[in-house]
N, C-alpha and C positions, 0 to 999 in steps of 0.2 A: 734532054738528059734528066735523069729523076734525081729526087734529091728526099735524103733519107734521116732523121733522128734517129743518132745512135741511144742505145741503152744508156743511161747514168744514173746510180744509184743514189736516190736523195733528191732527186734533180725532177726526172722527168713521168712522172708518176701521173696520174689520171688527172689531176688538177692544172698543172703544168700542161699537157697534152694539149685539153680541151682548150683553157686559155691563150696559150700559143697560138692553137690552130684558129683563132675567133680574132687576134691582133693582125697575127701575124699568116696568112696564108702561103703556101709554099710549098709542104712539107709532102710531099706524096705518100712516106710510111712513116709513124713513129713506130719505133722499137720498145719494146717495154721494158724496164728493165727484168733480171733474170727470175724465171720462178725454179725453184729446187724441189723437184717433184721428191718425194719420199717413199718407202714402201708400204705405209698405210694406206697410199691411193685414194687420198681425198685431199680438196683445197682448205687450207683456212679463211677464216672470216675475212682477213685482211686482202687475201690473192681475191678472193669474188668480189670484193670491191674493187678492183683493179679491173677485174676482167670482163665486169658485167657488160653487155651489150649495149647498153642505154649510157654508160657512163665514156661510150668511145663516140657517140652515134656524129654522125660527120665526117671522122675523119676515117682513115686506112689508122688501125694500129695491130701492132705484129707481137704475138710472147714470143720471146726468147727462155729457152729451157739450159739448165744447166744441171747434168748430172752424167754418170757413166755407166748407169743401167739402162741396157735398152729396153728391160723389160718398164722400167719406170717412166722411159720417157713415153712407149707408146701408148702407155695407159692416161698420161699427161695428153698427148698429142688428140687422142679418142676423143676425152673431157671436152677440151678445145674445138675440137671439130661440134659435138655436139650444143655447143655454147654461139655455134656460128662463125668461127675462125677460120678460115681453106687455107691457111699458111704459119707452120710454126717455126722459128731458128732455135737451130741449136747454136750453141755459146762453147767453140774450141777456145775461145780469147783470153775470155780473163785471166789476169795476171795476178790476182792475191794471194799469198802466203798460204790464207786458211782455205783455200778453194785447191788452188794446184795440190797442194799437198795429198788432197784426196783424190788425185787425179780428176777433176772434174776442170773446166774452162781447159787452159791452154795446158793444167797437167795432161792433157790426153796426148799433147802431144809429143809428151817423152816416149812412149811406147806405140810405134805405128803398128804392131800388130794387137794388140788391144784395142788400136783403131780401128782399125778392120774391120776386127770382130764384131765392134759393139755398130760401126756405119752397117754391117750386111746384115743386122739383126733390124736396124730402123729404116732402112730404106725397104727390105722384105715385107715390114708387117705396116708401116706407114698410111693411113688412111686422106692422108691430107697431104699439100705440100711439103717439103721441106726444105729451108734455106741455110745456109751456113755462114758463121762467121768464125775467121779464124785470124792467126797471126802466122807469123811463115818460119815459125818454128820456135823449140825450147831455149838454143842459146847461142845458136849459130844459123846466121841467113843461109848458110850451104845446105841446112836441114830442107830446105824449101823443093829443091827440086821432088827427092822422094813423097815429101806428104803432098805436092802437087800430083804426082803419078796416080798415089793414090785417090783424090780424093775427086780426078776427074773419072771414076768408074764407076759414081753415082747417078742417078737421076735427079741433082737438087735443082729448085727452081730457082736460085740466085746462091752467089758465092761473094760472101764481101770477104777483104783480105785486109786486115790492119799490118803496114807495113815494119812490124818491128816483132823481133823477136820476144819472148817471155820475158827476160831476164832483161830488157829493156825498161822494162813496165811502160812507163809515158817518156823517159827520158830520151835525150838524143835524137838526133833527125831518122827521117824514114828512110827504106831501103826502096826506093822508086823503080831500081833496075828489077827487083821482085814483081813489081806489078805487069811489066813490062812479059818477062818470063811468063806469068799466070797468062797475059792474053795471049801470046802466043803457044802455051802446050793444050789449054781449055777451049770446047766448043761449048761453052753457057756463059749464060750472064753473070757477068763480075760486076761488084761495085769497089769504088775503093772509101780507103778511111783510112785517118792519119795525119790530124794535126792542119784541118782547113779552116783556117781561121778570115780570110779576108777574099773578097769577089775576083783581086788580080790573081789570089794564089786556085781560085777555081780555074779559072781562065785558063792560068798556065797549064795546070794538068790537060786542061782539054785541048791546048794546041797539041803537049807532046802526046798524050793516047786522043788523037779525031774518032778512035769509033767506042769510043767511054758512054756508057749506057747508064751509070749510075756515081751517086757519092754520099758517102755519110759524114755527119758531123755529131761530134757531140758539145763539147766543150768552145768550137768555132759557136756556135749556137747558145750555148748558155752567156756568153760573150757579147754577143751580137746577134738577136733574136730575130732579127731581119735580114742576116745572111741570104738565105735563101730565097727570097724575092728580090734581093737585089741583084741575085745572080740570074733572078730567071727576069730583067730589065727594070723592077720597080723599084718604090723608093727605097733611101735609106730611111732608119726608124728617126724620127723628132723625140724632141724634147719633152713636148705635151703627149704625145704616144704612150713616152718608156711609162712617163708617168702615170699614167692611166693601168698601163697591163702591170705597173709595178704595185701599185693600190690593191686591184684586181685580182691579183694571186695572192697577195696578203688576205683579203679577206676570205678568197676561196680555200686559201689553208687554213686561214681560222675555224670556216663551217667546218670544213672537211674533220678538224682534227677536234674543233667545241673545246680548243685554248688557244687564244693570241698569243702565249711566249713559245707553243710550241709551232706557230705558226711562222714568228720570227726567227726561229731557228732555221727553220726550213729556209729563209730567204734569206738567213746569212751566206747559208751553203750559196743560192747562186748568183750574190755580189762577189764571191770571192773570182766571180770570171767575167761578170758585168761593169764593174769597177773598170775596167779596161776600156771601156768603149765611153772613156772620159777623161779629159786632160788634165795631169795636176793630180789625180787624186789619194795621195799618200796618204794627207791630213784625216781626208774624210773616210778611207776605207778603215783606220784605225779609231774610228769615229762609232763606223757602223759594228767594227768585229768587236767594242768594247759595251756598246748598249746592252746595259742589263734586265731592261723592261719593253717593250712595244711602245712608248711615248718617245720615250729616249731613241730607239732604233729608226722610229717612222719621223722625228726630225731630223736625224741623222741624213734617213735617206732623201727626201726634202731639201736639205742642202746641197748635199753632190746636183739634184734636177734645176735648181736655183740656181747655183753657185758656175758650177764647171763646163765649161766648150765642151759640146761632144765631139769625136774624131770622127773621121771619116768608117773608120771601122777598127777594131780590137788590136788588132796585128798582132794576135795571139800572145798579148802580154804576159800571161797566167803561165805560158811554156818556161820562164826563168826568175820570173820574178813576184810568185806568189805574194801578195799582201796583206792575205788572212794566212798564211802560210805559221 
């Protein structure tokens, strides 16, 4: 079974990636988070840092594209291809206000003939693979069967489905019976996603789908960074470990960004789902969300590695009981 990083904005960006993949092995594709191709049809500074070839080199990493021109994405997709990419996702999923609004992530999927249009225009001129990630509709799981009709009349080379409608966003359990539906109306590779946080709750999906080809995490993984090896038999992460790749991204977001406060910010974002993969920790994640300087934060985090039992694994605490929240 492959096992995949999902896109998360803030989170999983090329410093992240690279670090991860050098702790922690496992990961067979990161996703990157989304680029918004535009119609001036050039990157900014910021995307060619991102996408440079040299700054992925090791691992599998995947762009995810989000927009509703097809003429924007293929010229995105071209870019890509000739930057050395053979695989781009499009982005049906996202759930944000100021994105669906313009029909783009999971807006596209209020209008299935919009969809249509814009899939027959990118799978027609497509130079490179493409993969999909979507949700199984705008507000109602019943929406699913049609945009599954449609969406098996492509040629894509993976299809991940996050099991919760738009109007879901992260909230509430997933619709499992949808996945179930996807294997059996599709002849392609599916993966799924939605809310894996710990190696029994892998497990389980793979008794009930045996011919599961795939699965993505995001937030399971920002959680517990060794999901993923521990599902494919190795260990869980130590004590001395976290501690090391937690150093380790600190300073590689410091080079990256040439300031330590906005380095620390960066690493607040992903204590508010790490924090979980330690017992007790109330005290200290209000500890770390109140540090106003990088002395103050990086004792903070020193403490929690000092102080607190790690769990066995997150058990997706962050799903109800945010702490940086």
């Amino acid at each position: 079974m492959r096992c995949y990083a999902a896109p998360m904005e803030g989170i999983t960006g090329q410093v992240f990636r690279s670090i991860h993949h050098r702790f922690f092995p496992g990961v067979d594709k990161y996703f990157m988070p989304f680029l918004s191709p535009g119609k001036e049809h050039h990157f900014q500074k910021r995307d060619l840092r991102e996408l440079a070839p040299e700054q992925n080199a090791g691992l599998c990493a995947v762009p995810q594209l989000l927009t509703r021109s097809a003429e924007d994405f293929l010229w995105c997709a071209r870019a890509l291809g000739d930057l050395g990419y053979r695989e781009v996702n499009l982005n049906l999923g996202c759930p944000s206000g100021t994105v669906s609004a313009k029909g783009k992530g999971a807006g596209l999927l209020r209008d299935l003939g919009e969809l249509e249009r814009f899939l027959d225009a990118v799978f027609a001129g497509a130079e490179v693979s493409v993969s999909v990630k979507t949700r199984i509709g705008w507000r109602d799981p019943a929406e699913f069967g049609p945009l599954l009709a449609l969406l098996g009349r492509y040629p894509m080379a993976e299809l991940t489905v996050h099991l919760r409608v738009r109007e879901a966003f992260y909230r509430g359990g997933v619709h499992l019976e949808a996945f179930q539906q996807a294997a059996e109306a599709l002849a392609l590779p599916l993966c799924y996603n939605g809310d894996l946080a710990a190696v029994g709750e892998i497990a389980a999906l793979k008794k009930r789908f045996p011919s599961l080809e795939a699965v993505m995490a995001g937030r399971g993984l920002a959680g517990d960074p060794a999901l993923f090896r521990k599902a494919q038999g190795g260990p869980a992460a130590g004590r001395q470990e976290l501690r090391e790749y937690h150093q380790t991204l600190y300073e590689g977001y410091a080079g990256a960004f040439q300031n330590r406060r906005a380095a620390m910010m960066r690493m607040k974002e992903l204590w508010s789902y790490l924090i979980f993969l330690f017992a007790g920790g109330e005290r200290h994640a209000k500890a770390l969300r109140k540090a106003a300087d990088p002395a103050a934060f990086l004792a903070a985090a020193e403490a929690v590695f000092r102080d607190l039992p790690l769990r066995e694994d997150s058990a997706g605490g962050w799903r109800d009981r945010p702490l940086f929240g």
